[in-house]
N, C-alpha and C positions, 0 to 999 in steps of 0.2 A: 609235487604239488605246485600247481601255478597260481600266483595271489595276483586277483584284480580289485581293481580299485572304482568303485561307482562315481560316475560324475559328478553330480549333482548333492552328493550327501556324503561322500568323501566316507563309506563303508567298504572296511576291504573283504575279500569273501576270498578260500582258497580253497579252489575247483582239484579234485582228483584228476588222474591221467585220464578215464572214462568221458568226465564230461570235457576235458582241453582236446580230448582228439574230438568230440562232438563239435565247439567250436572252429577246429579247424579245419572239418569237412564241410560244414555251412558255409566259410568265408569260400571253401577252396569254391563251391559250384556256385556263389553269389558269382564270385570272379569270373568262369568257365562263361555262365550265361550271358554274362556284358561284354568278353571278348570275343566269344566262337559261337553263339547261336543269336546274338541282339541282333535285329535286321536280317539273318540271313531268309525266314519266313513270314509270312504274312502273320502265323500264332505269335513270331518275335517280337512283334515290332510295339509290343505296350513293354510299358516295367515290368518289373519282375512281382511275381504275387507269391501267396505264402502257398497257395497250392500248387505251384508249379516248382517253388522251391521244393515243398514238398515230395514232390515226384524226384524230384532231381537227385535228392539226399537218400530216398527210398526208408525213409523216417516217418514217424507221425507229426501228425499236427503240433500237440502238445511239446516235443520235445526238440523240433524245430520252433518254435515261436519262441521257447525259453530260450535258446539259442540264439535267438534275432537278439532279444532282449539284454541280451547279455553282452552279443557284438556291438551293439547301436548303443549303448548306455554304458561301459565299462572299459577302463584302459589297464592294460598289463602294468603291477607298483614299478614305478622308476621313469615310467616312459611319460614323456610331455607332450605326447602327440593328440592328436581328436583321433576319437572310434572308428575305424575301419569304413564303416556302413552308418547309411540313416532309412528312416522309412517315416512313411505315414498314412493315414487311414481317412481317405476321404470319401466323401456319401456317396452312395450308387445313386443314379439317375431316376432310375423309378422305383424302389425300393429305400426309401431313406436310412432304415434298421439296418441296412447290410452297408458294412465300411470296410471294404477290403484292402487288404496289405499294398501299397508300393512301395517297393524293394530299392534301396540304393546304393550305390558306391558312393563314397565319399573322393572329391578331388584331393590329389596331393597336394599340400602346400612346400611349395619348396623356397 
């Protein structure tokens, strides 16, 4: 049982083996796509979106985004570090209703 800890409200939550290995296949291909595919194609070259993570994880929707959510907002108890990833949901261009995921790594602070 992995216990994390929510940023903002300081809620710890302890995740079975099931959902820790879900998170650490989200981080592993957030990772993959910003080192070995960002810029190598023309489709690389925006952020990363929840559908393409989607693809990548070969996951649903729903269980990826619980996943974002959980990397982007929650740190492992004991660890003093910020969340691995962050994202955010800015308006489409011509559709205002549609606010799609970009996807991020967070820089190291060292």
């Amino acid at each position: 049982m992995e216990r994390r800890i929510w940023i903002q409200s300081g809620i710890v939550e302890e995740l079975d083996a099931r959902q820790t290995r879900l998170l650490e296949l989200v981080y592993e291909k957030i990772v993959f796509y910003y080192q070995h595919l960002s810029g190598t194609r023309p489709c690389y070259r925006f952020p990363l979106s929840l559908s393409r993570l989607m693809k990548l994880c070969n996951r649903s929707g729903h269980a990826v985004s619980l996943a974002l959510r959980y990397l982007a907002n929650s740190v492992p108890v004991g660890a003093n570090a910020d969340p691995p990833i962050w994202y955010d949901r800015q308006s489409a261009r011509r559709n205002k209703s549609h606010r799609p995921y970009r996807i991020f790594l967070r820089k190291k602070s060292d």
